[in-house]
C-alpha positions as CSV (number, residue, x, y, z in Angstrom):
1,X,-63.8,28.4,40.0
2,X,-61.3,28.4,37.2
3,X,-58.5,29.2,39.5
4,X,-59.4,26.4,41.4
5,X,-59.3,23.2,38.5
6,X,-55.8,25.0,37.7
7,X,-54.6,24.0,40.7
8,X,-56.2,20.6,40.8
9,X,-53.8,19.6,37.1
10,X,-50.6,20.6,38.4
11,X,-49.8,17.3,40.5
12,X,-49.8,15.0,37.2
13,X,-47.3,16.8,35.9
14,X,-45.2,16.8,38.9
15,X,-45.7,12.9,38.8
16,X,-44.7,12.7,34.9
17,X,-41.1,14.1,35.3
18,X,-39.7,11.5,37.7
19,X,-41.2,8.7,35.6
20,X,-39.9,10.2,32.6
21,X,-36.2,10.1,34.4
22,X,-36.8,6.4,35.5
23,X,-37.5,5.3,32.0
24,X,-34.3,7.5,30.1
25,X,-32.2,5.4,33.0
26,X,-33.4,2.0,32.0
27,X,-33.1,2.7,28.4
28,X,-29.4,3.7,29.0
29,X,-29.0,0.8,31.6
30,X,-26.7,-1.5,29.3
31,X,-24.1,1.3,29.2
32,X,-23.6,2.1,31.9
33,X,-22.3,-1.9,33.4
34,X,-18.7,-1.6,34.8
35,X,-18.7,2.1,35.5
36,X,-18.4,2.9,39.2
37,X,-19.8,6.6,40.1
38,X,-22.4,8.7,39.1
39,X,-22.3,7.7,35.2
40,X,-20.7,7.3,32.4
41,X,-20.1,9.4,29.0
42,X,-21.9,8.8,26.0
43,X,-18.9,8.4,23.2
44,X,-16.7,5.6,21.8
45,X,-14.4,4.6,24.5
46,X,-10.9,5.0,24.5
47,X,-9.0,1.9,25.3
48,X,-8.8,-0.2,28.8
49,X,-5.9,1.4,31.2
50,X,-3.7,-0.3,33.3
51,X,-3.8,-3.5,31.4
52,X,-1.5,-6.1,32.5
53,X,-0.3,-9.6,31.9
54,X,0.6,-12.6,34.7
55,X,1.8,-15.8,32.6
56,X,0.7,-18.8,34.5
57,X,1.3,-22.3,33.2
58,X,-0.3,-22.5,30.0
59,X,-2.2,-19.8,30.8
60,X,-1.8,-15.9,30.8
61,X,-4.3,-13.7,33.1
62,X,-4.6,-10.0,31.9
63,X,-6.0,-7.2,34.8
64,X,-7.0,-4.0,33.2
65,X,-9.3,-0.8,33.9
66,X,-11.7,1.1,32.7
67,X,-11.6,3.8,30.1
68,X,-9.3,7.3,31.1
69,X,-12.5,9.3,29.1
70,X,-15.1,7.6,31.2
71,X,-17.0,5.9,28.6
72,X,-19.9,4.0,28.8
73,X,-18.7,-0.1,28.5
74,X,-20.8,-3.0,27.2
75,X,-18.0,-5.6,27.4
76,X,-14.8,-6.0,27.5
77,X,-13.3,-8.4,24.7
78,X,-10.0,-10.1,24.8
79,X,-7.8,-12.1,21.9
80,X,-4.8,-13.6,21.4
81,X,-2.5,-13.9,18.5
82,X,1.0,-15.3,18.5
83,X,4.3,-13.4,18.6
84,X,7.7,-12.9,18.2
85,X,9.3,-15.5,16.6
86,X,9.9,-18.4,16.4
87,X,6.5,-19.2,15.8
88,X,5.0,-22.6,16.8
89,X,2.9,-23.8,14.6
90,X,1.0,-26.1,17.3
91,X,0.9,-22.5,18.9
92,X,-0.8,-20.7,16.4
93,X,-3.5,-23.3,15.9
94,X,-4.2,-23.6,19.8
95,X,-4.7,-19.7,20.1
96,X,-8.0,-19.7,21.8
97,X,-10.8,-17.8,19.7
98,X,-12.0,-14.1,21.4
99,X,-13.6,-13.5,24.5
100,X,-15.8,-11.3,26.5
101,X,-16.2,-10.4,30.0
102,X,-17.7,-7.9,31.9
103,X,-15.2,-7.9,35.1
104,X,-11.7,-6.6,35.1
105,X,-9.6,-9.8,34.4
106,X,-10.0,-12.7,31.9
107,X,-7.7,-15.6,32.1
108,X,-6.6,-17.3,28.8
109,X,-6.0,-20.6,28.4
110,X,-5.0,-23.2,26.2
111,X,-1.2,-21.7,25.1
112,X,1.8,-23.1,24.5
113,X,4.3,-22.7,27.1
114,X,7.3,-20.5,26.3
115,X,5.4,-18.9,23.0
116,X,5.1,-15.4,23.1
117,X,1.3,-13.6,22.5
118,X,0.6,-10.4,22.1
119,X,-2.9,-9.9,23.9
120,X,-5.1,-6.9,22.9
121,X,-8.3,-6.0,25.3
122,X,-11.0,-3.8,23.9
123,X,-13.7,-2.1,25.9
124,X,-16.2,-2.3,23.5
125,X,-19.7,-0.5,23.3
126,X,-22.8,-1.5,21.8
127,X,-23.9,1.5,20.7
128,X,-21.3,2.8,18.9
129,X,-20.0,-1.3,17.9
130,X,-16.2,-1.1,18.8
131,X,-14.1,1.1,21.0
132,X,-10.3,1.4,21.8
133,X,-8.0,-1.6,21.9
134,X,-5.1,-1.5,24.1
135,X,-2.4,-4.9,24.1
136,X,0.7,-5.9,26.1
137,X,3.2,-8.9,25.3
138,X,3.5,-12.0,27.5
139,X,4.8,-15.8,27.6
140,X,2.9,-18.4,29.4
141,X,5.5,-20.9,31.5
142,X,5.1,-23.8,33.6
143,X,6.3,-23.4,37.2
144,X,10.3,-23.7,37.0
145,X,12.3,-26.0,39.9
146,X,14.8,-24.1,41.6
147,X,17.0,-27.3,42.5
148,X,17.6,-28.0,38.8
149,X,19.4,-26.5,36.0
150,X,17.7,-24.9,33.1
151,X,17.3,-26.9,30.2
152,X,18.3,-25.5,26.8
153,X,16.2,-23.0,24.7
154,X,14.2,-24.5,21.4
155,X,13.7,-23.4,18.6
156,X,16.8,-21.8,18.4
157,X,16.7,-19.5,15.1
158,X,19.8,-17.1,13.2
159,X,18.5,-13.5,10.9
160,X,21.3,-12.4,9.2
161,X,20.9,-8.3,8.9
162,X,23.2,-5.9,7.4
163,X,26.5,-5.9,10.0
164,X,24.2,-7.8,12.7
165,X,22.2,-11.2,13.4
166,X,18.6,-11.4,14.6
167,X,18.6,-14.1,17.6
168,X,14.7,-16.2,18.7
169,X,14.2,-18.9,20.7
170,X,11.3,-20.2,23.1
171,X,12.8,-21.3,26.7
172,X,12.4,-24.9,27.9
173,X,8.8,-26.3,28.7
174,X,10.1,-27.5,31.7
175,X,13.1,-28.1,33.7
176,X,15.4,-24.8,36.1
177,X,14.5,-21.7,37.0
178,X,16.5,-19.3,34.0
179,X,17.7,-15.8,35.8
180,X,19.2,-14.6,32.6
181,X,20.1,-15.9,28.6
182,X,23.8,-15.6,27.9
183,X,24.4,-15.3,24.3
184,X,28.3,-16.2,23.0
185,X,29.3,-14.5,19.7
186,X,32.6,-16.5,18.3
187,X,34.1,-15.7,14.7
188,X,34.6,-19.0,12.7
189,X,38.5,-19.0,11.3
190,X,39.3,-21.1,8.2
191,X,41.4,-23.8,8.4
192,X,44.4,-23.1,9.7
193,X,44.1,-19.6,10.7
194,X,43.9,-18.9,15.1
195,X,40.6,-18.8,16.5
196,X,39.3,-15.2,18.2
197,X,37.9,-15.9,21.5
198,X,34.5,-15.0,22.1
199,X,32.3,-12.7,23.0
200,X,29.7,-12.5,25.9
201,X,26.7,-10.9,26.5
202,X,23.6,-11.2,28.9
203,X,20.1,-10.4,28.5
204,X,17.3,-10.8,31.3
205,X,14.6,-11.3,28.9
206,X,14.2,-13.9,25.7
207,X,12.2,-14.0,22.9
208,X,14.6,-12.2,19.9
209,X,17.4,-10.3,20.5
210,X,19.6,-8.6,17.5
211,X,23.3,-8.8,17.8
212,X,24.7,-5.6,16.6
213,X,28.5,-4.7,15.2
214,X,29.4,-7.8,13.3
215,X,32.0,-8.4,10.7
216,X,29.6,-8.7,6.7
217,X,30.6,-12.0,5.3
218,X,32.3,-13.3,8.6
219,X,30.5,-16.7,10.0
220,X,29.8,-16.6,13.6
221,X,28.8,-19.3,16.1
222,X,26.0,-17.9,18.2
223,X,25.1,-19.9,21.6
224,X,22.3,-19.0,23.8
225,X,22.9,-20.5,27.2
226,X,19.5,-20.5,30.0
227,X,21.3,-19.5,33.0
228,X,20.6,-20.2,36.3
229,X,22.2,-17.6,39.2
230,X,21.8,-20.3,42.2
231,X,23.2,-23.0,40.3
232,X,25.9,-20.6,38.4
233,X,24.8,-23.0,35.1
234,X,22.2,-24.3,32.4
235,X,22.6,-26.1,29.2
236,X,22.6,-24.2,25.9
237,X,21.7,-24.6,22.0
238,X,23.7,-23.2,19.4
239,X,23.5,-22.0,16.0
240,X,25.6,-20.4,13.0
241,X,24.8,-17.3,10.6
242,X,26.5,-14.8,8.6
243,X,25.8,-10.9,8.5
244,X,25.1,-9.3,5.3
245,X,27.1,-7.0,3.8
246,X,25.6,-3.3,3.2
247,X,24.4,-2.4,0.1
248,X,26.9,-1.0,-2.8
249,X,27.1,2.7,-3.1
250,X,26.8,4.5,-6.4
251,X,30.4,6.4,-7.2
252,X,31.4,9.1,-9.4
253,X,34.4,9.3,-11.9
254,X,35.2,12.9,-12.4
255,X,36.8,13.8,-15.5
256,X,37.7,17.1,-15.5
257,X,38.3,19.7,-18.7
258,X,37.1,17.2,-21.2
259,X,33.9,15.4,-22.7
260,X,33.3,12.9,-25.5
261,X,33.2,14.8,-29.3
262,X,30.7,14.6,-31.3
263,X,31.3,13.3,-35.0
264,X,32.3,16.3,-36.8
265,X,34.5,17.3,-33.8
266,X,36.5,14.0,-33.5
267,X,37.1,14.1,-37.6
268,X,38.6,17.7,-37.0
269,X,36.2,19.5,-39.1
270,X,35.1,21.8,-36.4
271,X,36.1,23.2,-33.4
272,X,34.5,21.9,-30.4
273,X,33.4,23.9,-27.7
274,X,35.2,24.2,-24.2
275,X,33.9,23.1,-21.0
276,X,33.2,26.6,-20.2
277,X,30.9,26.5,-22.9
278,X,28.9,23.8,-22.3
279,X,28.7,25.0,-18.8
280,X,27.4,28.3,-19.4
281,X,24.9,26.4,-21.9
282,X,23.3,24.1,-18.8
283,X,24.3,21.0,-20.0
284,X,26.1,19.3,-17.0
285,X,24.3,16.8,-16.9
286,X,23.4,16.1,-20.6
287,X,24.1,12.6,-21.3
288,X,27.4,13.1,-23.1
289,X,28.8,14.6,-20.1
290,X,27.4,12.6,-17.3
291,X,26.8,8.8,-18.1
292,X,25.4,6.6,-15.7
293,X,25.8,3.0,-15.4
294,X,23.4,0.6,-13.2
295,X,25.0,-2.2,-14.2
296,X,28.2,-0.8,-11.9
297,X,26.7,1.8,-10.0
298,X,28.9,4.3,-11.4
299,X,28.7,8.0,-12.8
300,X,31.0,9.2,-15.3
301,X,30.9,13.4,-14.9
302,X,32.6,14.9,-17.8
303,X,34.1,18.6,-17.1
304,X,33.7,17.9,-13.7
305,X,36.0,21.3,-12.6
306,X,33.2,23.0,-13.5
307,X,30.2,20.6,-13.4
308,X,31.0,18.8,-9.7
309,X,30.7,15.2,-9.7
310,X,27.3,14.0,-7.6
311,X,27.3,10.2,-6.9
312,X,23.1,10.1,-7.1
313,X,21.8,8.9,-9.7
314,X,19.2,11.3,-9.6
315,X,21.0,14.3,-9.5
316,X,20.2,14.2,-13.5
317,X,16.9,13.8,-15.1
318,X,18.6,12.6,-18.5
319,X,20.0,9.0,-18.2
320,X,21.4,6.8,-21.5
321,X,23.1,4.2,-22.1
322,X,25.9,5.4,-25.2
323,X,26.2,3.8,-28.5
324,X,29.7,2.2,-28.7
325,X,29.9,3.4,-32.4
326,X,29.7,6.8,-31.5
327,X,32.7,6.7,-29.7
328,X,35.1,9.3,-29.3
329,X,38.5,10.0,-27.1
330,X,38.0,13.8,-26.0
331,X,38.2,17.2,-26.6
332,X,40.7,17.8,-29.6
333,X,42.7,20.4,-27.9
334,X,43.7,17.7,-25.2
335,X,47.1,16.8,-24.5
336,X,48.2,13.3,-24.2
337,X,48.5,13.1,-20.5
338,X,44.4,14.4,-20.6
339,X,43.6,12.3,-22.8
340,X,45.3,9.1,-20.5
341,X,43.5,10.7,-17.2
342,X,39.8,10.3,-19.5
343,X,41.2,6.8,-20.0
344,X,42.1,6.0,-16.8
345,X,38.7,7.4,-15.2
346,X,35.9,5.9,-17.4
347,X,38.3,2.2,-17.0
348,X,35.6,2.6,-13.8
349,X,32.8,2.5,-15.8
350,X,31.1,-0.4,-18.4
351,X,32.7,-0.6,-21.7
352,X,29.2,1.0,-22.7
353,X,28.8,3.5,-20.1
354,X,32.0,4.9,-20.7
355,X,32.1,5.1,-24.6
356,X,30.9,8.1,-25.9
357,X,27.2,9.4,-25.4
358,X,24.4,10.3,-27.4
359,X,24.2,13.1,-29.4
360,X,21.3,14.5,-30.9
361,X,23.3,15.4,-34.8
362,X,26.7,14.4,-35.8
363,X,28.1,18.2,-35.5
364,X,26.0,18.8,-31.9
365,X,29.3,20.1,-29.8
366,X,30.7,22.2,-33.1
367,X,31.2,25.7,-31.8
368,X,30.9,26.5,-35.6
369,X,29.3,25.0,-38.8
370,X,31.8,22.1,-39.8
371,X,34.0,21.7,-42.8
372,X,31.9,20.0,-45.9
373,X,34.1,16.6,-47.2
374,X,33.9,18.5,-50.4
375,X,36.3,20.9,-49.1
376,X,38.5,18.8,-47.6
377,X,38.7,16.7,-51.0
378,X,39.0,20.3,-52.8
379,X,42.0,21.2,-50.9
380,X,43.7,18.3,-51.0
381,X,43.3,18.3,-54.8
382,X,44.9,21.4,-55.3
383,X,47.9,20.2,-53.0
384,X,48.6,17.3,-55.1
385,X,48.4,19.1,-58.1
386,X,49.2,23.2,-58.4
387,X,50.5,23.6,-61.8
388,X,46.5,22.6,-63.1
């Protein structure tokens, strides 16, 4: 009898596992919208592939797939933002606002013809609120005539770069079909001098270009012509700019087998030490035997035989700016053509920078205690005066 009411309870629970299958499916049945085969994965998706951009005539229709990991999709959302300059300002107010769809293409509307957008399209997921993002770069343009010549680009606009010139412009609202942008690059000559012919160089797409190779300081003429192949033609808009030089480098003076004294040294009451010396002490770049100068990005390297001469700034931890008062010519062992070549290389240098540094006690580069005044006076008593 027992075996027998066993057998009757085994059917519900047969019954309970499909139903319990049927209601996990509907829970999950907003993820799983614009997934074709057996499912879909349950993690953030990766952004849309494929995605593409068709410009239409103030318009821009973008085609794109579903995620490469398989993701479950809620929506896909869509935005645009303008690009590229020049930037119309009656193009960044008409941007339309995002949207949503749960197909494969959305068409935007509402642009400005001959603006450039960047598009981004997000296959977004409720669950986990956001997913990946993918974008592409277009230009919506009205439907071009073929019989007419192109009209010239707007918004013509000159970047000036170190040794080059950033070129943007929009194409024409309206008018030929434009196969190509020819860009003409002519040097502008001062009064009097023979103008250089110029320069030519083609580009199938607009938007900005940058125009590479150009003389700093040089004023060029740039002209960006909309060509058209059938009508071997187009008008064009023109513009002038000047490249920027490049940046000045930092230089070093070397001055070799000599430094700036310190007090005692430069009054002859000690001996100073050599080069050799302070090289074997470390102090190559102490500030009275390497001075730097912002002001002229220049480096004064003192002993520089022994020390090198490094044009970065930052090849020394120890920077300063010398007190003109403690100035002193150089080592007092140095001949007169040495002491002309110490001259001659700090002339590079401020008249700060290259007067003598810093140093921490009047008698700092003494290889030996100094001579006392008192001694000096002493002695030069007794020479005046022997018979006392």
């Amino acid at each position: 009898m027992a075996r027998h009411c066993r057998q009757r309870a085994a059917p519900p629970l047969k019954l309970a596992l499909p139903l319990l299958l049927l209601l996990l499916a509907a829970a999950a049945a907003q993820e799983v919208k614009l997934v074709s085969g057996p499912g879909c994965a349950d993690l953030p998706p990766s952004p849309p592939t494929e995605l593409k951009a068709t410009p239409g005539d103030g318009s821009v229709t973008l085609t794109f797939g579903r995620p490469s990991n398989g993701a479950c999709v809620s929506e896909y959302q869509a935005r645009a933002a303008v690009t590229v300059l020049p930037v119309d300002a009656a193009a960044t107010r008409s941007a339309p606002p995002r949207q949503s769809t749960q197909q494969f293409s959305l068409t935007i509307a509402n642009l400005t013809n001959g603006q450039q957008y960047k598009f981004f399209v997000k296959a977004y997921a409720a669950r986990y609120r956001g997913g990946g993002e993918a974008q592409v770069v277009a230009a919506p343009a009205a439907a071009c005539d073929p019989a007419a010549l192109p009209l010239a680009p707007t918004a013509l606009r000159a970047t000036p770069g170190v040794a080059n010139v950033t070129l943007c412009w929009a194409p024409a609202a309206s008018g030929g079909c434009v196969d190509e942008w020819r860009v003409a690059i002519q040097a502008v000559q001062q009064s009097g001098q023979r103008s250089s012919p110029a320069e030519y160089r083609r580009y199938n797409k607009g938007g900005c270009v940058t125009i590479a190779s150009l003389a700093p300081g040089q004023l060029y003429t740039f002209s960006v012509q909309a060509y058209s192949a059938a009508l071997k033609g187009g008008a064009y808009a023109s513009v002038q700019a000047t490249p920027l030089a490049p940046p000045k480098q930092w230089r070093c003076v070397p001055v070799p087998g000599l430094y700036p004294l310190c007090e005692a040294a430069a009054a002859g009451r000690c001996a100073p030490l050599t080069c050799q010396q302070q090289f074997a002490k470390g102090q190559c770049g102490a500030p009275f035997m390497r001075i730097v100068d912002p002001a002229t990005l220049t480096i004064v390297q003192y002993c520089s035989d022994l020390c090198g001469c490094s044009a970065d700034p930052a090849a020394t931890a120890t920077r300063a700016m010398p007190d003109a008062a403690a100035t002193a010519t150089a080592a007092g062992s140095a001949t007169p053509v040495a002491r002309r070549a110490l001259c001659a290389a700090s002339a590079g240098a401020s008249s700060q920078a290259s007067a003598a540094a810093v140093w921490a006690s009047p008698s700092g580069c003494c290889a030996a205690p100094p001579r006392s005044f008192a001694d000096d006076d002493t002695t030069e008593g007794d020479d005046a005066d022997p018979g006392l």
